[in-house]
N, C-alpha and C positions, 0 to 999 in steps of 0.2 A: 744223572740228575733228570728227574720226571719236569715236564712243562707243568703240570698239575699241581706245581711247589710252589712256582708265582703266585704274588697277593694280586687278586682282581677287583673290582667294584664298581657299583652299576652305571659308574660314567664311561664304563668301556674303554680304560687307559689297562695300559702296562707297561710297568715300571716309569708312568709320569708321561706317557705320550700317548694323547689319541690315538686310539686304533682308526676308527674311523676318517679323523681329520688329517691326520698327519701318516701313520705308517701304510694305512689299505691305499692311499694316492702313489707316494714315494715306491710302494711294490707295484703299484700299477703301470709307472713310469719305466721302472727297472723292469719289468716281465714285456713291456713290449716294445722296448726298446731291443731287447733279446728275441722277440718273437720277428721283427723286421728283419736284424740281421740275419737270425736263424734262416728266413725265406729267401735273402737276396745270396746267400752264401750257398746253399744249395740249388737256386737259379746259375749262379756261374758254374758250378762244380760241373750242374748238367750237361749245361753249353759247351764247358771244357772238354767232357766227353765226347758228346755228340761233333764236336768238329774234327775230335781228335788232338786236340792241346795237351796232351802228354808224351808225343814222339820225343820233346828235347829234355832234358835235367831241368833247365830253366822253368818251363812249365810244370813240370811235375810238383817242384820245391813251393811253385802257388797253391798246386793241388792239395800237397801235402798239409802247406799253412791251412787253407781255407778247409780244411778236413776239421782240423783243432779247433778254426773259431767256430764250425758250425755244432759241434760238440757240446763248447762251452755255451754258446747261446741259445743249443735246444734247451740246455739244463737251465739258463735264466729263464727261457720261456715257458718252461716246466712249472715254476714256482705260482703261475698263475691259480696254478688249485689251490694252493694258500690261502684265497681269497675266501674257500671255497671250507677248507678245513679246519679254519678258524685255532691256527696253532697257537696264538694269543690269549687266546681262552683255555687252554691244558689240553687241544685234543689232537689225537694223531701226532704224538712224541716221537715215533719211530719214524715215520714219513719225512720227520724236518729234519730229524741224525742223516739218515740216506741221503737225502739234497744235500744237508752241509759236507758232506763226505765227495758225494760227488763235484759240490760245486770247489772247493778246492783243489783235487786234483784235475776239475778241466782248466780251469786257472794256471795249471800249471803246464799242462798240454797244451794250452794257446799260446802262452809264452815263451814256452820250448820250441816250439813250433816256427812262432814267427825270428827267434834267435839264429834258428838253424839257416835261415837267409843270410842274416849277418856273417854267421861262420862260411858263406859259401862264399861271399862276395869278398870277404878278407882274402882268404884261401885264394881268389882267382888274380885277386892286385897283387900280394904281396909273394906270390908264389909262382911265377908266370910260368916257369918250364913243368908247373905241374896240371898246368887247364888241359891239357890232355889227358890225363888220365883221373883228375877229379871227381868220374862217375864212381871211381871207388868209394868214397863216401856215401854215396846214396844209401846203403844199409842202415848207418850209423844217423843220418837225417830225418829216417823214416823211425826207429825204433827209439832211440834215445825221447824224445819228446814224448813217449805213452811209456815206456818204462820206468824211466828215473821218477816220474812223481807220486811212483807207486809207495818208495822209499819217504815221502812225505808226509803225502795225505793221511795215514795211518795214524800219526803223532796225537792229535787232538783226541783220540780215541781213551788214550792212557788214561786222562783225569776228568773223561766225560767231558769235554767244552766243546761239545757239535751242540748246537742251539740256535736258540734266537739269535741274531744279529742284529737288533735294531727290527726293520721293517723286512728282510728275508731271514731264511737256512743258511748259517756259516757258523763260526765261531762265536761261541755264549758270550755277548754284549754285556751283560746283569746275572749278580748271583741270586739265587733264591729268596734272598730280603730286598731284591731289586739295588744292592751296591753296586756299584762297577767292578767285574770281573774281573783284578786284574791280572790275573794268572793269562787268560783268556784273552787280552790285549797283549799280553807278551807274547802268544802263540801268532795274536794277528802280524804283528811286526817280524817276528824269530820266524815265520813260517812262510811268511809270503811278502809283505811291504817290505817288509829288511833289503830280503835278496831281490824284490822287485827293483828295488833304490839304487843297488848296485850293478845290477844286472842294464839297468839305462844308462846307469853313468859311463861303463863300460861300452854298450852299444856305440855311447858319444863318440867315446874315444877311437873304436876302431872303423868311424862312420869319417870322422876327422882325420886319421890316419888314410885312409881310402881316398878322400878328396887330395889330401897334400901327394900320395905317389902318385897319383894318374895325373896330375898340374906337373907332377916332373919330370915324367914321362912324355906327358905329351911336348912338354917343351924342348926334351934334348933329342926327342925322335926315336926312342929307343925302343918302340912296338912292333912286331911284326903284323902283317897285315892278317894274318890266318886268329893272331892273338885281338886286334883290335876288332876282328869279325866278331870273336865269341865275348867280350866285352861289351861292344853295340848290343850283344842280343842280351847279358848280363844284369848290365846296371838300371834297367829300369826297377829292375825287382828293388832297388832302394828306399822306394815310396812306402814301402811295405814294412821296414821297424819304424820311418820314419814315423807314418802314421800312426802306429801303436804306441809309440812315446808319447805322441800327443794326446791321446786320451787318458796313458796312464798316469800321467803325473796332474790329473784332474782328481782319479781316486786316488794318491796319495794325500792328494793338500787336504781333499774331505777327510780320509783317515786321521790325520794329524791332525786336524782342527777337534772333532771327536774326543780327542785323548787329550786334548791339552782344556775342554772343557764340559770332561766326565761325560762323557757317551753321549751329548746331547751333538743336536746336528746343527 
């Protein structure tokens, strides 16, 4: 589906929303909110190198995380030439397919990503006689998270619904008469909000789970002290889905509100 099929007109809306007032602000807010992260996340990555923060697992598994967010947040801060390309008005249709392509699948390597903490921290409470040999996963932490959403992002390709989004490149918001897409709302849920939904609530649980063993633990004593060393140096990494929770269930409640009244914000 060509961008060139939208109706346009000389108040400079598409599909019922200022360009000007309402979407060039909202991608402005979104692209450099992504361009700060993008800079402060490649500042620690630095730092981490240059001190040397990747001798333990522990470290790595941040490096590894902050690899994914800075990924996804070069690709928000990519979208800044949007401003530039004026995809609203039909041009440069290939340029906003690519973003939507890419921006899904960093979406999904930042989420994999910061997951793979959760699965370590589980693994190290619920598994005690195995934190010594736990580095074996490192393979599986590094590569799952840029593999698996390979198997994904591809999907919106079948019925052409890489498009507009509203005010970026993601999944086509509006069909060609300016309706709500909603083929293209089921992709947004079925492809990424669905399993994002699940994928937190999960988190909860094994984040809930984590707190209740180590309160039982520490109350009946039953730690060794070589065990409670590599948990000191473990559990901080916890700040790290917690925070990601809390941002994402900010763009879920915008997503739903969205859908529950026809693509408008």
């Amino acid at each position: 589906m060509s961008l060139e099929d939208y109706p346009k007109d000389e108040n400079s809306t598409f599909c019922g929303h200022s360009i000007n007032d309402e979407l060039k602000p909202l991608l402005l807010v979104f692209c450099t909110s992504g361009s700060v992260c993008s800079f402060f996340c490649a500042l620690a990555i630095l730092v981490m190198i240059f001190c040397r923060f990747f001798t333990v697992l522990t470290h790595r598994l941040i490096l590894y995380m902050l690899l994914g967010i800075l990924f996804f947040s070069f690709i928000v801060a990519v979208q800044f030439l949007d401003l530039w390309f004026k995809f609203w008005e039909g041009n440069h249709s290939t340029k906003c397919v690519i973003q939507s392509y890419l921006a899904e699948y960093s979406l999904w390597v930042m989420l994999l990503s910061t997951l793979m903490v959760t699965l370590h921290l589980t693994v190290m409470v619920l598994f005690p006689s195995f934190y010594l040999s736990i580095g074996k996963l490192e393979p599986f932490y590094i590569l799952f998270p840029w593999a698996f959403p390979i198997l994904i992002a591809w999907i919106p390709f079948i019925h052409h619904d890489y498009g507009i989004s509203g005010s970026w490149c993601w999944i086509r918001l509006y069909n060609n008469d300016c309706s709500l897409n909603k083929e293209g709302m089921i992709e947004m849920y079925a492809l990424w909000y669905g399993e994002l939904f699940v994928t937190l609530i999960l988190n909860n649980v094994a984040l809930v789970i984590i707190s209740i063993t180590l309160c039982k633990r520490a109350y009946q004593k039953t730690m060794s002290l070589d065990y409670r060393k590599a948990l000191k140096q473990t559990l901080p990494l916890l700040i790290y889905p917690i925070t990601y929770q809390f941002f994402s269930w900010f763009a879920i409640a915008n997503r739903l509100y969205q859908a529950l009244n026809n693509g408008h914000y």
